[in-house]
C-alpha positions as CSV (number, residue, x, y, z in Angstrom):
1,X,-24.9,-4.6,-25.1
2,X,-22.9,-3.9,-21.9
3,X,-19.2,-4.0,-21.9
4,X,-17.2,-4.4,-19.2
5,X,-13.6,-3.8,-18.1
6,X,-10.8,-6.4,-17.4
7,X,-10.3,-7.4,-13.7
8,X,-7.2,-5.7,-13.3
9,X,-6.3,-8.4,-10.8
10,X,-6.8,-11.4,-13.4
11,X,-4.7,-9.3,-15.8
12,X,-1.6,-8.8,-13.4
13,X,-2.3,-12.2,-12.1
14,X,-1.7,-13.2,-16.0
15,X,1.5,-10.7,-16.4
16,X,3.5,-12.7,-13.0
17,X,2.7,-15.9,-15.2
18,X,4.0,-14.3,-18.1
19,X,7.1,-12.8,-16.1
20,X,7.6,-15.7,-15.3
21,X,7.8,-17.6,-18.4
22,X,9.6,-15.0,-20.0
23,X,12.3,-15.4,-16.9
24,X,12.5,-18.9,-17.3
25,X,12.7,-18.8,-21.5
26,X,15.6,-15.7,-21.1
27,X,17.4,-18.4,-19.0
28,X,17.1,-20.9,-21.2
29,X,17.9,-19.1,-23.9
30,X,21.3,-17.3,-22.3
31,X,22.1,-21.0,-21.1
32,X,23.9,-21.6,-24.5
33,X,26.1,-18.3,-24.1
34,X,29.8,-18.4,-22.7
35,X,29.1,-15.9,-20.1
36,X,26.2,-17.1,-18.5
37,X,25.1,-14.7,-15.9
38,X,23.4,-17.2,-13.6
39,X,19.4,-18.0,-13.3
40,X,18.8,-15.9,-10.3
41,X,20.7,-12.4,-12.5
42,X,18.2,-13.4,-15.3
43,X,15.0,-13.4,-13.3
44,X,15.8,-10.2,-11.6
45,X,16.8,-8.3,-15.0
46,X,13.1,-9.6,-16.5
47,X,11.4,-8.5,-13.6
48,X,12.8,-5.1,-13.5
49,X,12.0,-5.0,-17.2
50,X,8.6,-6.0,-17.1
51,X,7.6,-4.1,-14.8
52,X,9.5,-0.9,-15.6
53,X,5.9,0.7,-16.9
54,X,4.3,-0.2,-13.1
55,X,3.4,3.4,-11.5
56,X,4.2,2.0,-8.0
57,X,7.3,0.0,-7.6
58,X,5.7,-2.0,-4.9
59,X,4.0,-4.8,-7.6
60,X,8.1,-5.2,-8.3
61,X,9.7,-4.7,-5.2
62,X,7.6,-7.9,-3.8
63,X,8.7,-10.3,-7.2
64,X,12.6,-9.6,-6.2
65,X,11.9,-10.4,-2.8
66,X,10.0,-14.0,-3.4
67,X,12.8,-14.2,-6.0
68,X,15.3,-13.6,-3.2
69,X,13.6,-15.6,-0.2
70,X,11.5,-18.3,-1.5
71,X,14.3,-19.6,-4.6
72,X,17.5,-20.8,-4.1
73,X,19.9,-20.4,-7.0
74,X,20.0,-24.0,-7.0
75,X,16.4,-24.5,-7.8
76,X,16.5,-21.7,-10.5
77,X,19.4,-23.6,-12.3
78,X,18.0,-26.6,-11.9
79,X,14.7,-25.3,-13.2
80,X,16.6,-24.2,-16.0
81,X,18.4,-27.8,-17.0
82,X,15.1,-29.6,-16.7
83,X,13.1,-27.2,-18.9
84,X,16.3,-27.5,-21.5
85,X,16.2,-31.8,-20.9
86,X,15.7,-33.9,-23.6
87,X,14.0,-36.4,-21.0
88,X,10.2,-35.7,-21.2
89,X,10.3,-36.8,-17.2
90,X,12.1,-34.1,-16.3
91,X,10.9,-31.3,-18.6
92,X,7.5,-31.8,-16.6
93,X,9.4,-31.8,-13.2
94,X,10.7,-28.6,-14.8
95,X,7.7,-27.4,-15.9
96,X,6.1,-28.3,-12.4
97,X,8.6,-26.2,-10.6
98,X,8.1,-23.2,-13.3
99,X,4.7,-23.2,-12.5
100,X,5.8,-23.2,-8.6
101,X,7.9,-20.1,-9.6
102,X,4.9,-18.2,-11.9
103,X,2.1,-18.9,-8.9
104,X,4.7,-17.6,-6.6
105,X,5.4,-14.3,-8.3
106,X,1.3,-13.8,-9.3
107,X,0.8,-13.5,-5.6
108,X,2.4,-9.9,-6.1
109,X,0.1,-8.5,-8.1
């Protein structure tokens, strides 16, 4: 029997995914609180936080900056309110654009 080891690059490819659904589900979820601080604030904290174990900082450094140049806080918010929309319509424009936002950040790894 031979084993083999995970591609690391299908695994980190999986963990900017998961970054970014854990971004997106953190904003949703601090959407409800009074002191909401803002789409773009959330994404950055997850990032740093999921990739706080990394032993270079490069894999994060390159997340904040396609967070920073290729999203507008705009289309993080509105992200956010279609993802939390009743409207099945626009939860799959929502889910569209996360998926936009996850293949962005997988590019990093």
């Amino acid at each position: 029997m031979i084993h083999t080891l995970p591609d690391a690059h299908a695994d980190r490819k999986r963990s900017g995914r998961r970054i970014g659904a854990v971004a997106m589900i953190a904003v949703l979820t601090l959407g409800a609180c009074t002191s909401d601080p803002g789409a773009r604030r959330v994404a950055q904290d997850v990032i740093r936080a999921e990739t706080e174990d990394d032993t270079s900082s490069d894999r994060r450094d390159c997340m904040l900056k396609v967070l920073e140049d290729d999203f507008t806080n705009e289309q993080l918010e509105n992200i956010t309110d279609q993802l939390g929309s009743s409207n099945t319509g626009t939860q799959a424009e929502g889910q569209a654009a996360l998926d936009e936002y996850e293949a962005a950040l997988s590019a990093c790894n």
